[in-house]
Each structure stands twice: as C-alpha cells, then as structure tokens.
C-alpha positions in Angstrom: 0.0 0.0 0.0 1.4 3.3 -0.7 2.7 5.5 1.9 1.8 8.8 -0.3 -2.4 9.2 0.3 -4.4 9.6 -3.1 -2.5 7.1 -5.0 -5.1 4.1 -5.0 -7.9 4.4 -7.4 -11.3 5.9 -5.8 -14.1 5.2 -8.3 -16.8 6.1 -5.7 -15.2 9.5 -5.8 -14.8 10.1 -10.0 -16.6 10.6 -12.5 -15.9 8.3 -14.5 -12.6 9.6 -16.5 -11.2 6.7 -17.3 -14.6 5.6 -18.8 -15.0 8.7 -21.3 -11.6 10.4 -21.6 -9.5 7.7 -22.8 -10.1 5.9 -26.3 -10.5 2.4 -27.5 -10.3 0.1 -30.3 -12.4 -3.0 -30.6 -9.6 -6.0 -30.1 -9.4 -8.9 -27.9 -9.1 -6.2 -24.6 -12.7 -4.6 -25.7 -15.6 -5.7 -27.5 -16.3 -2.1 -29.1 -14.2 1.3 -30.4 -14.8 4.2 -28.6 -13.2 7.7 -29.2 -12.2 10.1 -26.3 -14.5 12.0 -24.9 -17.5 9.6 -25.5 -18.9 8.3 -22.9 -18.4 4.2 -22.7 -21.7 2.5 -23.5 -21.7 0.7 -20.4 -21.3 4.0 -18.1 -24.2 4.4 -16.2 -26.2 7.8 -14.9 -23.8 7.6 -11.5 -20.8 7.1 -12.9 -20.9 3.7 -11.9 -19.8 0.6 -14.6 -22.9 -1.2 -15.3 -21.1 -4.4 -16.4 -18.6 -4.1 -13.9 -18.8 -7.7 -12.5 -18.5 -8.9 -16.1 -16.2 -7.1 -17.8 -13.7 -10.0 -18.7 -16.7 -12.2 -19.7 -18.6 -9.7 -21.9 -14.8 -8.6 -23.7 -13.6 -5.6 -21.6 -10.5 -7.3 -20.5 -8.5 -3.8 -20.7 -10.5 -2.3 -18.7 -9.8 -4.9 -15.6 -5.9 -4.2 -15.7 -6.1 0.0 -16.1 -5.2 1.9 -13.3 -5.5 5.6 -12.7 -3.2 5.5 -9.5 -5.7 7.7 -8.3 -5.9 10.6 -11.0 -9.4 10.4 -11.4 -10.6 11.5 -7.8 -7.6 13.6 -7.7 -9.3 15.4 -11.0 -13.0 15.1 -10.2 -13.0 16.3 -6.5 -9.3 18.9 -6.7 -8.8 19.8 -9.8 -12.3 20.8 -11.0 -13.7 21.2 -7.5 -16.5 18.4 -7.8 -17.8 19.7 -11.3 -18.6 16.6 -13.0 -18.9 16.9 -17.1 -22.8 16.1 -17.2 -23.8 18.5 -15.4 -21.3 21.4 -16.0 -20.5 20.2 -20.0 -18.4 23.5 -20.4 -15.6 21.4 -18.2 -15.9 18.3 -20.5 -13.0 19.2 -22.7 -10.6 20.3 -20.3 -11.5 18.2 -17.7 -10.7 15.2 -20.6 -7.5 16.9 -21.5 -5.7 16.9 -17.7 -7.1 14.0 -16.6 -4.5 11.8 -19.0 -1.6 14.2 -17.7 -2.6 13.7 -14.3 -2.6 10.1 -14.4 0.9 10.3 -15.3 1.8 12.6 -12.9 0.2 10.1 -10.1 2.1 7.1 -11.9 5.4 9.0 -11.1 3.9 9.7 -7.6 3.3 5.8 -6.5 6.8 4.8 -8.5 8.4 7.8 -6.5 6.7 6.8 -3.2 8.0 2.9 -3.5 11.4 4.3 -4.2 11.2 5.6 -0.5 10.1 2.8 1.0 13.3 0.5 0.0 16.0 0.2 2.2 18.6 0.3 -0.6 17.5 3.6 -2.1 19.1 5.5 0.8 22.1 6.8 -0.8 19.5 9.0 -3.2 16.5 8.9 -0.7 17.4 12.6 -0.5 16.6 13.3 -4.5 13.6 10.8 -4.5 12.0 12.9 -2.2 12.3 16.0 -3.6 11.4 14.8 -7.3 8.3 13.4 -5.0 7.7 17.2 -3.7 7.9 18.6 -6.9 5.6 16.0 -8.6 2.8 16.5 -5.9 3.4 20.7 -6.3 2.7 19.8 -10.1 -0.8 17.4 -9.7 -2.1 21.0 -7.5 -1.5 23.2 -10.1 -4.9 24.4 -11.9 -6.8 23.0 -14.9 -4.9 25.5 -17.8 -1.5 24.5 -16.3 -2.0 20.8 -16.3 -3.3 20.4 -19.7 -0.1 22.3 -21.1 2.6 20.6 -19.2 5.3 19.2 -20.7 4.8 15.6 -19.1 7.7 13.9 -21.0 9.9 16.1 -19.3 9.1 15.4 -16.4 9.1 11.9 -16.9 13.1 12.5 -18.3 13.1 14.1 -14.5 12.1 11.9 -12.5 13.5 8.6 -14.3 16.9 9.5 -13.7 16.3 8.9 -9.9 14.4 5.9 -10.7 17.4 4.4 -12.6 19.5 4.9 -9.5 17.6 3.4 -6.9 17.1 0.4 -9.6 20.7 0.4 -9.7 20.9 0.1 -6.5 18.6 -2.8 -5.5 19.8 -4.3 -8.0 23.3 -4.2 -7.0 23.0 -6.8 -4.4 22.3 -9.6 -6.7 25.2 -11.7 -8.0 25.6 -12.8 -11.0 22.6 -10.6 -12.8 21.7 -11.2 -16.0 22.4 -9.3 -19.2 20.4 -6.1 -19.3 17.3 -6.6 -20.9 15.7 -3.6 -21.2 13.1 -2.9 -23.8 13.6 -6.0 -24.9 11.7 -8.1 -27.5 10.9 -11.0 -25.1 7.4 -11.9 -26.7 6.2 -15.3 -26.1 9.8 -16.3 -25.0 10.6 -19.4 -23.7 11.4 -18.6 -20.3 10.3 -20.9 -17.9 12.4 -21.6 -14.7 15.0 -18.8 -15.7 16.9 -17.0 -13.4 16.0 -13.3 -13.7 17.1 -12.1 -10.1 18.0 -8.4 -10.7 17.1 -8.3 -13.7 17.2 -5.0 -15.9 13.3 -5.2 -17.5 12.0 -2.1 -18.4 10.0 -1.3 -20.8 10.4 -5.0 -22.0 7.7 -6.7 -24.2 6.9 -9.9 -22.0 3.4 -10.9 -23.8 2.8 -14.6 -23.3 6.1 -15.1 -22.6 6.3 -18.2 -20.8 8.0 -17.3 -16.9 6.4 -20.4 -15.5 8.9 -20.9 -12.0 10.8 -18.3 -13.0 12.8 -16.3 -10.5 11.8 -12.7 -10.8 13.3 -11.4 -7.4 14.7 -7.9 -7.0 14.1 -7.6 -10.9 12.8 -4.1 -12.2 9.7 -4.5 -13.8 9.4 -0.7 -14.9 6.7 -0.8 -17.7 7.3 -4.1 -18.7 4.0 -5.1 -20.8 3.4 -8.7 -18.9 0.1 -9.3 -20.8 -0.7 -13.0 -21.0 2.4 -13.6 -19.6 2.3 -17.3 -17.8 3.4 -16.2 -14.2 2.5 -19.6 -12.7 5.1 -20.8 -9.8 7.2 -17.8 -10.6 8.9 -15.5 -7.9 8.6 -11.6 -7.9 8.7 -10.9 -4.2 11.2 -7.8 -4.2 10.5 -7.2 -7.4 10.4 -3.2 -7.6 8.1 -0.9 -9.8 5.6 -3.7 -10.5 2.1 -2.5 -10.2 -0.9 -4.5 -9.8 -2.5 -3.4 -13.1 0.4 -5.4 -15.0 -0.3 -8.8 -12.2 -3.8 -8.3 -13.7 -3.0 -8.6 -17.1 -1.0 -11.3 -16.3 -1.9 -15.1 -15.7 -0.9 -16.9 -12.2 -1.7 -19.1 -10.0 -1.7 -19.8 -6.0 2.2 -20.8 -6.3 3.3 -17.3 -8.0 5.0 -15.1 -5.0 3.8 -11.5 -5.5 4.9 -8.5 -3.3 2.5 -8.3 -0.4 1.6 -4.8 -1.0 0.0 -5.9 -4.9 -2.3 -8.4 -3.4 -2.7 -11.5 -5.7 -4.9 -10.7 -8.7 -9.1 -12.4 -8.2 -8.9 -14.5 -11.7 -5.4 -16.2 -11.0 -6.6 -19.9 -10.5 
C-alpha cells in the first residue's frame, strides 16, 4: 500500500474519467471502439460501470488491468472542485485533457513513493524525495496549467532517480543477468529462468512463458506482462511492479507476488 495518500484508485469519488476520456479500439481487450471524450456504453447515470462484475466475460478485459493510481478522484474532487462533465459540459473538454496528464503525474507519484520505502535507495532517498515534492506541487496546479505541461519532461526528471535506486537494488544480486531492457521478449521461452535483478524495463513480456521463473529484485518498470504465464514464478522484491500489470498477467496460487500488490481475483 502506498505510503503517499491519493495514490489508490477511488471510483466512488470520479466521474468516470477513465470511462470517457481515454479511447479504444475494438480487439481482444474490448468488445467495441470508442473515441475520447465519449462516454463508454456501459457508463451508467452515477458514474458507476454497469457491467462491472463482467467485464472480462462480456470482452472488456482492458479495462480490468487500467489503473489511474488515483488521477481520477484527484481530478474530479481537486482539480475541478467536484464539477462533473454532465452536469457542468463547459468542463468536459478540459477536464478530458488533464485528466491523461494527471494520471501520469500520479504514476510517477506511487513509482516515486516505492522508491522511498526501499532500504537500498538510501544513498538518493534525498533526490527521491524532492522529485516526490515537486511532482505533488505539479498534480495541485490548476486546470490551464496541467493540460499544457510538458509531461515527458518530467518523466526524463524523474527517471533518472528511478534508474539509480534500480541500480541500486539491483546491485546486491550476484551474478545478474544481461540487461534486458526494452527487450523483445514476446512469447519467449522462459520458464524456470533466473531473472534475479534483472534489468526489465520497458520490455515486451506478452505470453512469454516465466512459468517458475525467478523474478526477485528484478525491475519490472513498464514491462507489458500481458498474458504472460506467471504460474510458480517468484517476484517478491520485485520493484516498480504494479498491480494493473499482475492483472493482465496469468498466475496461480504458487506465484509469490509482493504483499503490498495483493494477488490478482482471476489467478486460479
């Protein structure tokens, strides 16, 4: 669980962002297109998902592994001051525009706050924090401001500190593997490999086969785990995993997750 309040998604408290904001394409993750700024046809009156229960049955899988990291209440109830777009449409097209920059700005925040939390980042726990400080200062500015900020900069920012806490938990692991980052690791055959510190970012993992595979103390930064066969594998210390890429993921009640993530409902 975060340490940093606001970074957990709060449906209750949004309305319904993710849901009319953010585009589509009908494709084995959903079952329709949708363009941003239309509502989703399954968005009912209260903001509230009317197939919500169902989604992976009735072909919304993408929905059931998206995470907002807490953008949308953060949106809904701060930045607009508890307008919602139905009843106050002359929000809509803003409120659609800083929502997506928000939600990056929040991913930063709970990557940021985990950085904090591990014992080995202490030689830069210093920088992490203030790259935290100025990343919350950012997600308070107002509406104008956060749909003309230069997010990719401040991703650049912020990334160099990640790099050197990864760097740094990663350090401890003997005899690491080759770094692998962005790599092309689709539907590789990688079952029972030893991926201990491992350098994974930003690598393609879809359906890659990591049955048993020892994940410990790997950085998983952005790596696209969709499909990916987690069964039996290992990825306690694993850092910058979320819990949107365990739920794209498959696994079962032998794969050891970090106990902050939580083990996803549809593993078997």
């Amino acid at each position: 669980m975060p340490e940093t309040p606001g970074l957990e998604a709060d449906c209750a408290n949004c309305f319904g962002l993710c849901c009319v904001a953010l585009p589509f394409a009908e494709s084995a993750d959903f079952a329709v297109d949708k363009a941003a700024g239309e509502p989703c046809r399954n968005l009912l009156a209260d903001f509230r998902c009317g197939i919500h229960a169902d989604l992976r049955a009735k072909g919304f899988q993408g929905c059931t592994v998206y995470d907002c990291f807490g953008a949308g209440q953060k949106v809904s109830q701060k930045t607009f001051g508890g307008r919602d777009w139905r009843r106050a449409p002359e929000v809509a097209r803003q409120m659609f525009q800083v929502f997506p920059v928000m939600r990056q700005l929040h991913e930063l925040l709970r990557y940021l706050d985990e950085a904090l939390a591990l014992p080995s980042a202490g030689p830069v726990r210093g920088e992490a924090r203030r790259a935290l400080d100025d990343v919350a200062r950012l997600t308070d500015a107002d509406p104008a401001e956060l749909a003309g900020l230069d997010v990719a900069t401040v991703r650049e920012r912020v990334n160099v500190v990640l790099l050197e806490v990864s760097e740094l938990v990663r350090a401890g692991v003997r005899g690491r593997p080759e770094r692998m980052r962005g790599a092309d690791l689709i539907g590789a055959k990688l079952k029972g490999a030893d991926l201990r510190g491992a350098d994974l970012r930003g690598a393609y993992l879809i359906a890659a086969d990591l049955r048993r595979a020892d994940l410990r103390s790997a950085d998983l930064i952005g790596a696209d785990l969709r499909d990916a066969d987690l069964r039996g594998a290992d990825l306690t210390g694993a850092v910058f995993l979320t819990r949107a890429q365990l739920d794209s993921a498959r696994g079962d009640a032998r794969t050891r997750v970090p106990a902050a993530l939580g083990r996803p409902a549809h593993w078997r």
